[in-house]
C-alpha positions in Angstrom: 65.4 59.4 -10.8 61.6 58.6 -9.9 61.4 56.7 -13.3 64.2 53.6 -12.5 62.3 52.0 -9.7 58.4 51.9 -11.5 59.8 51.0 -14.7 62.0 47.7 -13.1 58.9 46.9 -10.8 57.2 46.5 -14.3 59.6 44.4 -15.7 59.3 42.6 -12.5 55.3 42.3 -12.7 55.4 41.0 -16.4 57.5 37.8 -15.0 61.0 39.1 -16.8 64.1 38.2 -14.4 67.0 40.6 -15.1 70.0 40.5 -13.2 72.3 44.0 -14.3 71.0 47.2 -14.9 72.6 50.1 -16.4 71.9 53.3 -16.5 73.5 56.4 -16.8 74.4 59.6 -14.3 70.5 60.5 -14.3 69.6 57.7 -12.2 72.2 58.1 -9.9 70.7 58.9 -6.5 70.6 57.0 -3.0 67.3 55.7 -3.3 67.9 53.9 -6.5 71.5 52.4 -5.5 69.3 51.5 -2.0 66.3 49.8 -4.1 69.2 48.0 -6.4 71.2 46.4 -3.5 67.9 44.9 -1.9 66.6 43.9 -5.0 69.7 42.2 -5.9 70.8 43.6 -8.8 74.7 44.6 -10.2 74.1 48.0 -11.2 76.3 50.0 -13.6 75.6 53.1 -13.2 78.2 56.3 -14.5 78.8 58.8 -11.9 78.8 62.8 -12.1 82.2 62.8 -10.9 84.7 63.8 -13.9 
C-alpha cells in the first residue's frame, strides 16, 4: 500500500487531473482511503471481505 500515494502524487506533479481511481484489495488500507477523500477522488477500490 506505500506505492498508491507516490505514484498519484506523480501523476499529479506531471499536470494530469484524474478524478476515479481503482485499484484493487492491495491498496486497501486507511491511509490510502484517508489520502483519497482529501484529495478528492471516487475511489473503487475491491475489499478483502468475501
Amino acid at each position: 500500500t506505500k506505492t498508491l500515494i507516490p505514484f498519484l502524487e506523480k501523476i499529479k506533479s506531471q499536470n494530469i487531473e484524474i478524478k476515479n481511481v481503482v485499484v484493487d484489495a492491495g491498496y486497501e488500507s486507511f491511509l490510502n482511503y484517508e489520502y483519497l477523500e482529501k484529495n478528492n477522488y471516487v475511489s473503487y477500490i475491491k475489499t478483502n471481505i468475501l
